[in-house]
C-alpha positions as CSV (number, residue, x, y, z in Angstrom):
1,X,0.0,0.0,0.0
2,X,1.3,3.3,-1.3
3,X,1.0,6.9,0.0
4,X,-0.4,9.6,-2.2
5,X,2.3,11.9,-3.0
6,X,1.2,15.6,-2.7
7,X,1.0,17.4,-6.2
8,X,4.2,19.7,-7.1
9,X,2.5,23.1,-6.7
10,X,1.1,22.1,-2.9
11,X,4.2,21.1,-1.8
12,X,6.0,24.4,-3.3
13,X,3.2,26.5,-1.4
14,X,3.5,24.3,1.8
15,X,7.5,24.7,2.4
16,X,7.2,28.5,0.8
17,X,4.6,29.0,3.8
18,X,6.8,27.5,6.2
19,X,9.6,29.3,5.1
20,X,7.9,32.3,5.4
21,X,6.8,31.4,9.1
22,X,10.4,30.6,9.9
23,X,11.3,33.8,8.8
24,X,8.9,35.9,10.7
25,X,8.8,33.9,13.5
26,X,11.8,35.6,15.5
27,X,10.4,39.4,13.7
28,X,6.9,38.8,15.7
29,X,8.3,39.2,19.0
30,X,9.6,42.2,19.0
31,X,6.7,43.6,17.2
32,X,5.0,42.9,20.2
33,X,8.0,43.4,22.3
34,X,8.0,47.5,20.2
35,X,4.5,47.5,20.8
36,X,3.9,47.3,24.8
37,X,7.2,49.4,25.2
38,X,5.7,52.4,23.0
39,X,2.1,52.0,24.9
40,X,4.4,52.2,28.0
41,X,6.5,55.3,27.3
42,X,5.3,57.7,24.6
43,X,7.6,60.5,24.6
44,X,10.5,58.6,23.3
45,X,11.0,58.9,19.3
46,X,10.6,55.9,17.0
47,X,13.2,55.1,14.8
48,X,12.7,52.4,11.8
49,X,15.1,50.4,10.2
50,X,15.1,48.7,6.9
51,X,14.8,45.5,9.1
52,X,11.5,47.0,10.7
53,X,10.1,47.7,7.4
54,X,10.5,44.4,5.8
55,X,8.9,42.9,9.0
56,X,5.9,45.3,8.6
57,X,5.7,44.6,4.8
58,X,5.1,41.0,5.3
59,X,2.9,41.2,8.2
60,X,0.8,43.7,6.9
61,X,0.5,41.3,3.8
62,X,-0.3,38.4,6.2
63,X,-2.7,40.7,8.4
64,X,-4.6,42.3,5.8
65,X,-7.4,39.8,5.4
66,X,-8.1,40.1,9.1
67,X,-9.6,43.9,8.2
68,X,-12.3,42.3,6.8
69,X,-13.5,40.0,10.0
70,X,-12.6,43.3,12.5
71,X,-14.4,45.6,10.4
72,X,-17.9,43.3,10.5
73,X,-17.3,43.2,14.0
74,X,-16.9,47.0,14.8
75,X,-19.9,47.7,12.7
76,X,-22.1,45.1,13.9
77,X,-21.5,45.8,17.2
78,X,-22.3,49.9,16.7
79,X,-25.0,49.2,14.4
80,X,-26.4,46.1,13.5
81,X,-25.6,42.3,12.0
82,X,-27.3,43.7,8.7
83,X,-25.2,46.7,8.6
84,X,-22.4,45.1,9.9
85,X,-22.5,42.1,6.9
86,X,-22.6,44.9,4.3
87,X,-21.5,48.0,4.8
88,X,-18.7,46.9,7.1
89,X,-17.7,44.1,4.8
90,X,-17.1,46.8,2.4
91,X,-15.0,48.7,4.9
92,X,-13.0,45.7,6.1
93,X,-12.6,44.9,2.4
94,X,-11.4,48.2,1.5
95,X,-9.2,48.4,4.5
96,X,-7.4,45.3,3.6
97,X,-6.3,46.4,-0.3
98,X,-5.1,49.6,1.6
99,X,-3.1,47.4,4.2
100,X,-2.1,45.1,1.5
101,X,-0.8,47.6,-1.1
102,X,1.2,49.4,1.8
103,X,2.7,46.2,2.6
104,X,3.7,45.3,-0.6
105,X,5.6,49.0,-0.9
106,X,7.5,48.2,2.3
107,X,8.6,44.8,1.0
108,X,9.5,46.5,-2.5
109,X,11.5,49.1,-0.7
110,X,13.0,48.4,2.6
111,X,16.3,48.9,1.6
112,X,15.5,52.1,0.5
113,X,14.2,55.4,1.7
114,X,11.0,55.5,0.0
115,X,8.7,56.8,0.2
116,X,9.2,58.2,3.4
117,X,12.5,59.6,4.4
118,X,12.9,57.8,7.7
119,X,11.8,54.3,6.6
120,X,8.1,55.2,8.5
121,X,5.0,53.4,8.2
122,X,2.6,54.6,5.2
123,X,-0.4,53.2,7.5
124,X,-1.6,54.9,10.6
125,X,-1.4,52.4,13.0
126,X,1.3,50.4,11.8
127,X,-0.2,47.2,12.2
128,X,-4.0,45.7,12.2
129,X,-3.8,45.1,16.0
130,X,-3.0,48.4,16.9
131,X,-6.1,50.0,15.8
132,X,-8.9,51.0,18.6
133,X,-11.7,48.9,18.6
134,X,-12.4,45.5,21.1
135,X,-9.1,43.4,22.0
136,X,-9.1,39.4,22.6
137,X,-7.2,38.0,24.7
């Protein structure tokens, strides 16, 4: 009795994926780690690095389908489930291309000081999990 062997494209996807998560995996700490420390002491002056935008690139890639689900959420909880389903799906869907495309230009830029001299964020918060709105813990 044989084993299936998966098809060429699904295992290219599969160790592309895990690559990916290997790569990020030691980045996502101190996203967090940058996170609580800025929440914590405000006055002190960001500085970005072309590491910092790379890591923002891809996780805003990553995160930008989860605008959809928070945006529903926000909406149906201020509104209702019918507003909520439509209007904020439109939001969330919106909010994701715009998360998206900025993470694409950080990952098509990060060495470079484009477009922002500093190596800033294009989005305001930098990340989905950042914005105001109900947390889960």
């Amino acid at each position: 009795m044989t084993l299936a062997r998966p098809c060429g494209i699904r295992k290219q996807v599969c160790i592309m994926t895990l690559l990916a998560g290997i790569l990020l995996l030691p980045g996502v700490h101190d996203v967090y780690a940058t996170a609580a420390s800025a929440q914590a002491v405000t006055s002190v002056a960001k500085t970005y690095t072309w590491k910092g935008k790379l890591k923002r690139g891809a996780l805003n890639i990553v995160s930008s389908p989860v605008e959809i689900a928070r945006s529903i959420s926000i909406e149906s909880d201020k509104r209702s489930l019918l507003y909520g389903w439509t209007v904020g799906l439109l939001m969330g869907f919106g909010d994701g291309i715009l998360r998206f495309g900025a993470g694409v230009v950080d990952l098509c830029t990060f060495p470079f000081d484009f477009p922002k001299k500093d190596k800033g964020p294009l989005l305001n918060p930098e990340y989905v999990w950042e914005k105001p709105g109900p947390r889960y813990a």
